[in-house]
VEXDOKE-824995 format. One record per residue: x, z, y of N, C-alpha, C, CB in turn. Coordinates in steps of 0.1 Angstrom, whole numbers, padded with zeros to 4 digits, always signed. Each point is the difference from the previous one (the first is absolute). Glycine has a CB too. Example, Ala and Ser with C-alpha at 12.3 -4.5 7.8 and 13.67 -1.06 7.14 Angstrom:
// residues 2
+0132+0078-0057-0009+0000+0012+0009+0000+0012-0019+0012-0012 +0015-0019+0023+0009+0000+0011-0008+0008+0011+0012-0022-0006 
//
This chain:
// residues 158
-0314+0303-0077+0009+0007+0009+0013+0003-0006-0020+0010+0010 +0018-0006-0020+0015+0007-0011+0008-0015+0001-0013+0022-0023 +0006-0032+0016+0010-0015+0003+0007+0000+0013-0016-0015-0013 +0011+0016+0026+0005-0008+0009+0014+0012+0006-0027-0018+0005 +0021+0033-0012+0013+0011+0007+0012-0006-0010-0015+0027+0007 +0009-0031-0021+0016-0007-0005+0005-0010+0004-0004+0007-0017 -0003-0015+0021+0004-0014+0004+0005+0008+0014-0019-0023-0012 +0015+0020+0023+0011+0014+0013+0010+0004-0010-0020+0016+0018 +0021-0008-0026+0013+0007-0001+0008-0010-0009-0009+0025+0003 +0010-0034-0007+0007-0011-0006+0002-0011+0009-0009+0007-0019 +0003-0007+0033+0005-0008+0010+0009+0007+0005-0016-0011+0004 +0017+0022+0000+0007+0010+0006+0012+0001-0009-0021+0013+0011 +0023-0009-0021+0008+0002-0010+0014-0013+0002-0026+0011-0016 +0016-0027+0017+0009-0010-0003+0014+0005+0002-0017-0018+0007 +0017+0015+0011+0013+0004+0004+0012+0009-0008-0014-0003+0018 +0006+0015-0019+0006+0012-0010+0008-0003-0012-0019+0011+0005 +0016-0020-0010+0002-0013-0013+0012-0010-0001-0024-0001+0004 +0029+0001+0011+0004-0009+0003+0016+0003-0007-0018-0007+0023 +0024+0000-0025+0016+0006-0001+0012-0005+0013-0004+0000-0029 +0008+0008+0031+0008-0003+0015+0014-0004+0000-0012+0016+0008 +0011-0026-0003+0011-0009-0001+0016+0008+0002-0019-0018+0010 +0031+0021-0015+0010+0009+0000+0010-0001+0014-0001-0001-0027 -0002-0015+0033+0007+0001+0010-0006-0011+0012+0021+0010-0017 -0027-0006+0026-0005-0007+0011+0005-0012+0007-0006+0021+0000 +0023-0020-0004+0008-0013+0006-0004-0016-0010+0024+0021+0010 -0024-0016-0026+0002-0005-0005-0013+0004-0014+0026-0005+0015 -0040-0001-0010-0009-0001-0010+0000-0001-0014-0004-0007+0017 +0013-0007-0016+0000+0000-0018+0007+0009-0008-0002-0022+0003 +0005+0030+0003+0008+0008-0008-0010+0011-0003+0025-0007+0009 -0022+0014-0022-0011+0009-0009-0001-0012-0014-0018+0014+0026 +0012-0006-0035-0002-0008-0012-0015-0008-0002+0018+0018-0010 -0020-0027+0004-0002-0009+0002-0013-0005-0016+0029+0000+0018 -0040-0001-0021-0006-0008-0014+0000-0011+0004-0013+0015-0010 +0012-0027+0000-0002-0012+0001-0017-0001-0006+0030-0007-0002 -0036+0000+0013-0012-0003-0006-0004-0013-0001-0005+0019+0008 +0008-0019-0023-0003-0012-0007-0009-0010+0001+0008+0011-0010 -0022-0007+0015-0009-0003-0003-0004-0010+0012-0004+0022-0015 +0009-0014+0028+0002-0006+0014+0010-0007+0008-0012+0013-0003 +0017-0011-0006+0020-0015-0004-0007-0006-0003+0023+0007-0011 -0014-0021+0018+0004-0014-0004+0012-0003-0004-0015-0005+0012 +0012-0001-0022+0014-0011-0008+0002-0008-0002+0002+0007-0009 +0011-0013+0011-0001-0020-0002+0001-0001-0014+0013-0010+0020 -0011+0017-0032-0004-0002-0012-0008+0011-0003+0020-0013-0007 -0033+0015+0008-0011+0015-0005-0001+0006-0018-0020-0013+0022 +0030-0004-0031+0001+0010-0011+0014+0008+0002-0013-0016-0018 +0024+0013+0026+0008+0009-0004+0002+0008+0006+0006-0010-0009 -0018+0017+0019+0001+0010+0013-0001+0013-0012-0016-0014+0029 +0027+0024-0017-0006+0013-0009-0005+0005+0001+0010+0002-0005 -0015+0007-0009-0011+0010-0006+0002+0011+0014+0003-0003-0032 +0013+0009+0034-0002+0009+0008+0014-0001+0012-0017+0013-0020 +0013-0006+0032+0016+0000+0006+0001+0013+0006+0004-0025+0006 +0004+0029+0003+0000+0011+0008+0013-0006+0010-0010+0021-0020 +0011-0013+0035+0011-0004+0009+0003+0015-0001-0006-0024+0018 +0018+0029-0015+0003+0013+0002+0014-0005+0018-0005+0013-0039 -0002-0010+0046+0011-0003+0015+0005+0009+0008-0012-0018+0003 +0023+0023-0004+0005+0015+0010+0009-0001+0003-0008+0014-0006 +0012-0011+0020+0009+0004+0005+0015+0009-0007-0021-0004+0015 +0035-0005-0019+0008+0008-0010+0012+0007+0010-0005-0017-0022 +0001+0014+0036+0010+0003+0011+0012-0008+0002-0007+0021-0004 +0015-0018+0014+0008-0008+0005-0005-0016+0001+0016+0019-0009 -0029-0018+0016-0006-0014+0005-0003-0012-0012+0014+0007+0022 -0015+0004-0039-0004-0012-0006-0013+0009-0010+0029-0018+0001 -0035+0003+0001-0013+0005-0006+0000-0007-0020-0016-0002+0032 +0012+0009-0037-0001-0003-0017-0018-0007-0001+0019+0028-0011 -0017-0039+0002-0014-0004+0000+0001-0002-0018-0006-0014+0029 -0003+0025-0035-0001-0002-0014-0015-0005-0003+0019+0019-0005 -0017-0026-0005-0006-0006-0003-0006+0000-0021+0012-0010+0029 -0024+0015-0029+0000+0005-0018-0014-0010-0005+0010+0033+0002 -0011-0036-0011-0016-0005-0006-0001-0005-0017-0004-0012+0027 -0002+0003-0026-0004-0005-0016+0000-0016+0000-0017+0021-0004 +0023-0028-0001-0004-0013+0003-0012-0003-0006+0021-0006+0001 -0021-0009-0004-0014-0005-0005+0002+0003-0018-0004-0023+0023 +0015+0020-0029+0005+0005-0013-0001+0013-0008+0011-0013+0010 -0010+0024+0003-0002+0013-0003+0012+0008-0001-0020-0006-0010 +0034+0003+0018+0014+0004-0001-0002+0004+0015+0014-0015-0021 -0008+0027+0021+0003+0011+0010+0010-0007+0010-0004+0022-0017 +0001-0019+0030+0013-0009+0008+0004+0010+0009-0010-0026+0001 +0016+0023+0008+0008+0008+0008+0016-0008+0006-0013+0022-0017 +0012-0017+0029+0008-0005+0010+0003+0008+0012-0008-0019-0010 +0019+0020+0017+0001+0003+0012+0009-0005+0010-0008+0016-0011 +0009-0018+0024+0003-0004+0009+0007+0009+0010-0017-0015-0008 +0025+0012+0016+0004+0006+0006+0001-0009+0014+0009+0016-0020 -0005-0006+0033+0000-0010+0012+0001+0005+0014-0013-0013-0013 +0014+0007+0023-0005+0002+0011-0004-0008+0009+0010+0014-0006 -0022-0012+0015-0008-0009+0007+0011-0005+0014-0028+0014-0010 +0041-0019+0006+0005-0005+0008+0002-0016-0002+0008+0022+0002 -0014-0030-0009+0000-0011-0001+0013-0004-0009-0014-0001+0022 +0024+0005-0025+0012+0001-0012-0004+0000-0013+0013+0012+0013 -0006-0025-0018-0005+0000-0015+0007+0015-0010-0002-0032+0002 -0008+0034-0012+0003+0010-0008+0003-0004-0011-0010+0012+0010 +0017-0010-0018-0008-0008-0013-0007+0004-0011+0015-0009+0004 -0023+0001-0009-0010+0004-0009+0004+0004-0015-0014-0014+0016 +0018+0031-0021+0005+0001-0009-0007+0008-0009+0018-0005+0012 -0033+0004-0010-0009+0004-0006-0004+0002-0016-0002-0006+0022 +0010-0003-0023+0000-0005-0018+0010-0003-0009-0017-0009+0006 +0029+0008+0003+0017+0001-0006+0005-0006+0014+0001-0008-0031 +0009-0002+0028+0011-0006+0011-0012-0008+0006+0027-0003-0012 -0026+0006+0026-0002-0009+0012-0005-0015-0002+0020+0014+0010 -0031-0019-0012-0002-0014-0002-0003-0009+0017-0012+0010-0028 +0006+0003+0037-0005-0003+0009+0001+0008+0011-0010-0010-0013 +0007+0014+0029+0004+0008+0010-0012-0003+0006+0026+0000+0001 -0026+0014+0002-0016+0000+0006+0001+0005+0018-0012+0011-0029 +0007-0018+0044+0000+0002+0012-0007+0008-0002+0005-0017+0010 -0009+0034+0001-0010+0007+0000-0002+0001+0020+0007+0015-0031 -0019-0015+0033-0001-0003+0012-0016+0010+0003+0016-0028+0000 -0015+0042+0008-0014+0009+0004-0001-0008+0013+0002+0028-0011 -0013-0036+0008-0008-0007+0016-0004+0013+0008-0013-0025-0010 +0008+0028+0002-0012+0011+0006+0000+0015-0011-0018-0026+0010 +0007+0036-0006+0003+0012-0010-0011-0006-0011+0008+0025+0018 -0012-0038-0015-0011-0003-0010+0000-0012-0005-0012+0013+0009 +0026-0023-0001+0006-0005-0012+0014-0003-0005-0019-0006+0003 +0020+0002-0012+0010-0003-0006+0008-0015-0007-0010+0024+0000 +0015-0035+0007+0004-0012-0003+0014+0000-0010-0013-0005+0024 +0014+0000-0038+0011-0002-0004+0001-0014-0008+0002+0026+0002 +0011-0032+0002+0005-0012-0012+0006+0002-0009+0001-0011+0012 -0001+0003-0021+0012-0001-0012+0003-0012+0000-0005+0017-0016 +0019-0015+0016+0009-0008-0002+0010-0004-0012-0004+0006+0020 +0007-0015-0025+0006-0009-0012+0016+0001+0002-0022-0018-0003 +0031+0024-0002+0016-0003+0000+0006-0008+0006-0002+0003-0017 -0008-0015+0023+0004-0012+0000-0004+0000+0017-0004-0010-0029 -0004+0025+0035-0004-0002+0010-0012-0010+0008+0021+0009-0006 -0028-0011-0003-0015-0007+0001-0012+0012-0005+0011-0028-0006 -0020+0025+0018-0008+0008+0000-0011-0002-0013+0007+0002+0026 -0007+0010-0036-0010-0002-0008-0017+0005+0003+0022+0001-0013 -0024+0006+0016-0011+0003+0001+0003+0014+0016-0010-0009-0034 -0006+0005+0039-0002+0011+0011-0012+0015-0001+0007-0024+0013 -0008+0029-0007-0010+0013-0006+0000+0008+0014+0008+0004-0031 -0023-0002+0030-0007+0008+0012-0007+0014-0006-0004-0025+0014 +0010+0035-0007-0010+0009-0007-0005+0006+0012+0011+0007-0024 -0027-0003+0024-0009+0007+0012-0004+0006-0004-0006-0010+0010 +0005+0023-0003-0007+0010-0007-0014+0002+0014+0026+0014-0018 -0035-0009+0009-0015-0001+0009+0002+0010+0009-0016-0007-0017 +0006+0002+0029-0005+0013+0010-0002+0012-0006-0010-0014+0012 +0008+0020-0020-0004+0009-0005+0015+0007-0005-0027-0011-0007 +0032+0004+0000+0013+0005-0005+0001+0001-0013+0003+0010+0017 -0015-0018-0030-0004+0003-0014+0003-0012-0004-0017+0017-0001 +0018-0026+0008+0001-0010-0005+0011-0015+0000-0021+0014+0001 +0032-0015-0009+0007-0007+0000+0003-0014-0008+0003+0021+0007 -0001-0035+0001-0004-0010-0005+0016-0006-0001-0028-0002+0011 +0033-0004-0020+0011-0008+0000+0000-0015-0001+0007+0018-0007 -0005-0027+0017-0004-0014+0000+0012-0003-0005-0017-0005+0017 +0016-0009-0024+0014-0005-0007-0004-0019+0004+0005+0025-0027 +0006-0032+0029+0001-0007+0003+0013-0008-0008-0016+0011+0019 +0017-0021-0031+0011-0005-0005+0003-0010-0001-0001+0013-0006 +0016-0017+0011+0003-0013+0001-0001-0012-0010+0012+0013+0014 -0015-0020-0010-0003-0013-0014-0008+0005-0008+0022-0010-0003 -0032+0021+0005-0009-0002-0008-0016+0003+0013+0019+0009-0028 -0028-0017+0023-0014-0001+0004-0006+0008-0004+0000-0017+0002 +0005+0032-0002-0017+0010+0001+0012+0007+0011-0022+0006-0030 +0010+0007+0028+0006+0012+0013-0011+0012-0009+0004-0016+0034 +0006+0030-0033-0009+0010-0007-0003+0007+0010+0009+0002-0022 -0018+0011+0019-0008+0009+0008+0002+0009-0010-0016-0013+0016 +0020+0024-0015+0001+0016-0008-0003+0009+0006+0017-0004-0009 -0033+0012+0007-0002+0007+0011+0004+0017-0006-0021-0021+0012 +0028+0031-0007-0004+0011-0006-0007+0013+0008+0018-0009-0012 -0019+0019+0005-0006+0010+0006+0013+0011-0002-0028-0008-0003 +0024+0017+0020+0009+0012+0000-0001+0013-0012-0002-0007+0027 +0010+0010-0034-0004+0011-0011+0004+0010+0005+0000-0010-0018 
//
């Protein structure tokens, strides 16, 4: 009997558990673990140890998408982005000068479509992020030109 009132109150509980997404228009935003274990990589030795997304609203219609982890090496990374889901390139100055310009496009409050683009104006790679019915769970599909794989990065809401 004592089992099944804990099991009830740990169903009950789940919800309670949950962490709530910071802004209803726009899902992916809230921070972000990378779970390694349930990622896919087109190279699995050099996926990293760890990641994190950090995504919020900085006002005046532009959203910050940071980005922190571990590679496969064990050197600390970090990056951030800036933008707005107007389809205008930004550029990607996450790591010094601009190599690349990233499109940001909210389909929906659950997802999120962006490209990058090359100097040169050819599209390098595409990326889908969904976040689940629930609102815990966030997947980033990657898709890159001239090369034959496609990743899957799934995280959880922290």
């Amino acid at each position: 009997m004592k089992a099944k009132v804990i099991c009830a109150a740990l169903v009950m509980a789940g919800p309670c558990l949950a962490v709530e997404p910071p802004n209803p228009k726009d899902l992916t935003q809230g921070s972000w673990e990378l779970n390694v274990a349930k990622s896919k990589f087109c190279n699995p030795a050099a996926a990293p140890r760890k990641g994190a997304r950090h995504i919020f609203d900085a006002g005046w219609g532009l959203i910050v998408f940071e980005q922190s982890g571990v590679n496969a090496e064990g050197k600390e990374t970090s990056g951030r982005y800036v933008g707005r889901y107007d389809g205008d390139k930004y550029p990607d100055i996450a790591t010094g000068p601009a190599k690349e310009a990233i499109t940001w496009k909210l389909v929906n409050p659950a997802r999120v479509e962006f490209t990058h683009w090359s100097k040169e104006d050819k599209k390098t790679s595409d990326y889908v992020r969904t976040v689940s019915a629930d609102g815990q769970i966030m997947t980033q599909h990657a898709k890159f030109v001239g090369r034959d794989c496609e990743e899957d990065q799934v995280f959880e809401r922290k």
